[in-house]
C-alpha positions in Angstrom: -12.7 -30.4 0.4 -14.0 -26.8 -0.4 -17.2 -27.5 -3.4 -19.1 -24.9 -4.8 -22.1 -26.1 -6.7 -20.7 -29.2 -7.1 -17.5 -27.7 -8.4 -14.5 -28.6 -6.3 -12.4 -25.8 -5.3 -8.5 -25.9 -6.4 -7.0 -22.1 -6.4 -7.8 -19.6 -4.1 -6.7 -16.0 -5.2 -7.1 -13.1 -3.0 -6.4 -9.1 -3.5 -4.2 -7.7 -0.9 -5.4 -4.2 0.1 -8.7 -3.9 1.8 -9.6 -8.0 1.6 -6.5 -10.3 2.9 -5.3 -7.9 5.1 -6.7 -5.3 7.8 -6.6 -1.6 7.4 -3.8 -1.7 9.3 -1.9 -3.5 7.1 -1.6 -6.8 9.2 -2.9 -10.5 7.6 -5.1 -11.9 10.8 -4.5 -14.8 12.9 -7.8 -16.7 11.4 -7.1 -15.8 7.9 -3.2 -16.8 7.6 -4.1 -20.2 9.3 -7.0 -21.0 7.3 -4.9 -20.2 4.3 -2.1 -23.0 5.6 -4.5 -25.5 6.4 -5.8 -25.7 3.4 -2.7 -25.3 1.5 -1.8 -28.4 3.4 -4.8 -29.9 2.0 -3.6 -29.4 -1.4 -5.2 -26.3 -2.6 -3.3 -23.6 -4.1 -2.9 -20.5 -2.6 -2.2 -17.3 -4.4 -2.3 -13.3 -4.3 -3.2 -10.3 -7.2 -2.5 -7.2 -6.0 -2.0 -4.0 -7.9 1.2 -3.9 -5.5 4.5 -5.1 -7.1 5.8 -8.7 -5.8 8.3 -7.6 -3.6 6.0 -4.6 -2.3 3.5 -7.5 -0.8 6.3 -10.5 -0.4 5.8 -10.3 3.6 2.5 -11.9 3.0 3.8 -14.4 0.7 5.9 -15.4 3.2 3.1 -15.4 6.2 1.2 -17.7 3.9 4.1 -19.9 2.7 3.3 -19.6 -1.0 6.4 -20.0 -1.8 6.8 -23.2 -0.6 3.1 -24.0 -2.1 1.7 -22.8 -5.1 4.9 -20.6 -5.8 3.8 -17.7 -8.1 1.6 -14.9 -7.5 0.3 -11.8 -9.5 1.6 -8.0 -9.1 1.3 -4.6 -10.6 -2.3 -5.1 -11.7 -1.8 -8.2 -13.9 1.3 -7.2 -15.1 3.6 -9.7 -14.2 2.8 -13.3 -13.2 5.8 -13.5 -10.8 7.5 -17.0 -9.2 8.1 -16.0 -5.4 10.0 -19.4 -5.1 13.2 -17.9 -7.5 12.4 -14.4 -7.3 11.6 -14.1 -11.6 8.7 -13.2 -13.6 7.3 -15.6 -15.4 4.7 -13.7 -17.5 5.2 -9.7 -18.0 3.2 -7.2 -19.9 4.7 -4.1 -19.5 4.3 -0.6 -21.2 6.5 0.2 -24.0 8.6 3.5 -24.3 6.4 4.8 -27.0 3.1 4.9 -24.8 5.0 5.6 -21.5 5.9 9.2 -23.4 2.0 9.7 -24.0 0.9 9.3 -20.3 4.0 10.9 -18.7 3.2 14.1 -20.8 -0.3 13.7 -19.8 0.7 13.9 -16.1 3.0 16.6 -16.2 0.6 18.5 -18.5 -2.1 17.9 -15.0 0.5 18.5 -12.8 0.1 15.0 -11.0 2.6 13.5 -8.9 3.6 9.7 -9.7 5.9 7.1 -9.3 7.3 4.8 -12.1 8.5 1.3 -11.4 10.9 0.2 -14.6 11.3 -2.9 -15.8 14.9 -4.6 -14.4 15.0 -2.0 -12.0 15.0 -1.8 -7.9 14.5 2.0 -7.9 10.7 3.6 -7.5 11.0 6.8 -9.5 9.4 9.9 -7.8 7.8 12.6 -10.2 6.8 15.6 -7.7 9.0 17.0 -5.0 6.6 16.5 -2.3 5.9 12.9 -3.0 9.6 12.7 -3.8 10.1 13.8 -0.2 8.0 11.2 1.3 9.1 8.6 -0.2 12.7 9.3 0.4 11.7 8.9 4.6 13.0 5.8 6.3 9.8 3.1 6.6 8.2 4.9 3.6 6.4 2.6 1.6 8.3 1.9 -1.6 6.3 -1.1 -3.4 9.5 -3.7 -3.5 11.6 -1.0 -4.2 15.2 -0.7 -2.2 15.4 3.3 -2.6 13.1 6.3 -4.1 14.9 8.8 -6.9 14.0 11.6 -8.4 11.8 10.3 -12.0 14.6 12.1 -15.0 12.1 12.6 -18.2 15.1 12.0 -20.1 15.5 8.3 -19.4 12.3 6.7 -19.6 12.3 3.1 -20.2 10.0 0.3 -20.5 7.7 0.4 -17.1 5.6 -1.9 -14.9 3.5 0.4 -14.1 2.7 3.5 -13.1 0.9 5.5 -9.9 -0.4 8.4 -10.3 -2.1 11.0 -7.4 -3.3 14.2 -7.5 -4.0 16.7 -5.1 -6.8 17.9 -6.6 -10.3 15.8 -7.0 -11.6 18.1 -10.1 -8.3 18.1 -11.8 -7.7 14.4 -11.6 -11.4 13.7 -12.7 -10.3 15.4 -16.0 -7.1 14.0 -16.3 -8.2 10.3 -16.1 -10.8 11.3 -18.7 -7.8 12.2 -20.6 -5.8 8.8 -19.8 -8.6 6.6 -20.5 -8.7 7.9 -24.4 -5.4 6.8 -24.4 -5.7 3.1 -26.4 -2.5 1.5 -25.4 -2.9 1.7 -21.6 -5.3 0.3 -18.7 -6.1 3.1 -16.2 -7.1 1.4 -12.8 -8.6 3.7 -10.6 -7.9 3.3 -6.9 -9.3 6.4 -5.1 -11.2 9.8 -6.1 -7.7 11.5 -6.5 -5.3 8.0 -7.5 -4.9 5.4 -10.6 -2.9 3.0 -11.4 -1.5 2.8 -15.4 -0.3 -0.8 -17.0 -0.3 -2.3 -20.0 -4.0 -2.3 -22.2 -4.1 -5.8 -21.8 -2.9 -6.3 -18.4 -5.3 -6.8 -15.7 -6.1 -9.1 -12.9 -8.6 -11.5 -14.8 -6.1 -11.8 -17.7 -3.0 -12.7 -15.3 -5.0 -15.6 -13.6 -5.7 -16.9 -16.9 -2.2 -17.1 -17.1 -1.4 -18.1 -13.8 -4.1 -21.4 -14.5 -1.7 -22.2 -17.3 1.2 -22.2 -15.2 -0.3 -24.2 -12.7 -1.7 -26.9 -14.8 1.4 -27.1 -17.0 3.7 -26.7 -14.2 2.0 -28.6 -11.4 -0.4 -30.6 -13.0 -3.1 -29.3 -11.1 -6.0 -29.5 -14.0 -7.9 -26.5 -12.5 -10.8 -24.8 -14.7 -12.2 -21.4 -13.7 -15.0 -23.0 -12.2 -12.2 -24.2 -9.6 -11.0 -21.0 -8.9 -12.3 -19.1 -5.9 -11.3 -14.8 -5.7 -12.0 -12.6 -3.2 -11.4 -8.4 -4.2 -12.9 -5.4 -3.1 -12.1 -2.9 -5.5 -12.5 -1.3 -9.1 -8.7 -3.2 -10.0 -10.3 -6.4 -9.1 -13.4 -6.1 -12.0 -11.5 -7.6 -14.6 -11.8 -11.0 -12.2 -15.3 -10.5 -11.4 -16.3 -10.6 -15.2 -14.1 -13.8 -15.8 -14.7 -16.4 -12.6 -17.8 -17.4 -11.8 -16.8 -17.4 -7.9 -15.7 -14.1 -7.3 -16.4 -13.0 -3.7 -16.9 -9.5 -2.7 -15.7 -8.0 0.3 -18.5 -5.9 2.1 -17.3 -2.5 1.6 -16.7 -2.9 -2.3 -18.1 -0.3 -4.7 -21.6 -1.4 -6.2 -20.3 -2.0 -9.2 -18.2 -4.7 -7.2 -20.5 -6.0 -5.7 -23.2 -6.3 -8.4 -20.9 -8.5 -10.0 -20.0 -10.8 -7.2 -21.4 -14.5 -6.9 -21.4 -13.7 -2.7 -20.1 -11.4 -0.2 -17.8 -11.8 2.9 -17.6 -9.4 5.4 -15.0 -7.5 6.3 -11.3 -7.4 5.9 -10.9 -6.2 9.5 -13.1 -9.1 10.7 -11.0 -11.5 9.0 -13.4 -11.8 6.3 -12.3 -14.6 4.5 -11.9 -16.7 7.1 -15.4 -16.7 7.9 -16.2 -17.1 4.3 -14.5 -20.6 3.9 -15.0 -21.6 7.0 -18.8 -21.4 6.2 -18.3 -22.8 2.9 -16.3 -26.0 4.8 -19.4 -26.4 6.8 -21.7 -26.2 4.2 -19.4 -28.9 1.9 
């Protein structure tokens, strides 16, 4: 049994990038069997990633959530998604009318990004370059089967959007620009990258959710003070403000990590592992 102050431990949520998985993009040994074992004890096991579903299903399937706790959170909040029957069960997407605000924004900055539509298994490609690389065999596509050329004549109701620019200055201005924007929630991810959902989707709002499910679903009775997180980046903040266990992986920005209840170490030291282990020993 996994207690924090007394406070018994029911759902474990983890980010993707940078905390379950190495740099390399590979879930270690430790961590994946840590993860089963305790699934096996009962608790549930789940993932928020800014990725899409499909774009991190390979690790739903490493950790068996599927046959556990079944649904897991993508595209930033999003969509509450059930990996069991391959259907969203929550989704907050961005509407037509505020999709043509940002896209003009973009092209007026000249950033490449890709648009993931609702209903849709395409990744749509704005930029020739990025357009190029994504068309390459093993590219990475979020989920998506193929990459296509983004048509600003047939924009529809998105997941969510990623946008990169070449140029630090230029993107620093832009996501000024974006962040006036009142409809949309601009997740940065890097000096020159963002990520663009729905104003009120985010990580912390999409567990909310996801306890809902679980409890009405399952039956599980879980409270936030049941709920364990561990993130490491700005995408994750929305969590850190809501739980009051939200663990922090070592290289996390400050803001991060002045938020966090602890800190594990890192991702590529299979972090979390060493995180609940300690906490088992300590329970």
């Amino acid at each position: 049994m996994l207690k924090i102050n007394g406070n018994q431990i029911k759902l474990i949520v983890t980010d993707v990038d940078g905390t379950l998985i190495t740099d390399n993009q590979e879930l270690p040994a430790l961590v994946q069997n840590k993860l089963l074992a305790l699934q096996e004890k009962g608790i549930a096991v789940s993932i928020a990633s800014g990725r899409m579903p499909l774009g991190f299903d390979n690790y739903t399937r490493e950790l068996k959530i599927k046959d556990y706790c079944q649904y897991v959170i993508g595209a930033n909040g999003a969509l509450v998604y059930d990996a069991k029957n391959n259907e969203p069960v929550y989704s907050n997407l961005i509407p037509i009318s505020d999709l043509v605000v940002v896209i003009e924004i973009l092209l007026k900055y000249q950033c490449d990004f890709t648009i993931s539509y609702q209903d849709d298994d395409n990744l749509y490609c704005a930029g020739e370059k990025l357009l190029e690389i994504k068309s390459k065999p093993g590219a990475f596509l979020d989920g998506m089967k193929q990459a296509k050329p983004f048509c600003r004549d047939d924009i529809r109701i998105a997941n969510k959007i990623v946008a990169k620019h070449s140029s630090k200055m230029m993107f620093q201005e832009m996501y000024t620009v974006l962040k006036q924007v009142s409809n949309i929630n601009v997740e940065p991810l890097s000096d020159y990258g963002c990520d663009i959902v729905h104003v009120n989707s985010n990580k912390g709002q999409a567990i909310l959710h996801l306890i809902d499910i679980l409890n009405q679903r399952q039956g599980r009775e879980i409270k936030l003070e049941n709920v364990l997180y561990f993130g490491d980046n700005y995408n994750d903040r929305s969590v850190f403000e809501i739980l009051p266990y939200a663990i922090a992986m070592e290289h996390s920005p400050t803001t991060i990590l002045d938020l966090a209840y602890d800190i594990a170490s890192s991702n590529n030291a299979a972090g979390i592992y060493h995180y609940l282990n300690s906490l088992e020993k300590n329970n």
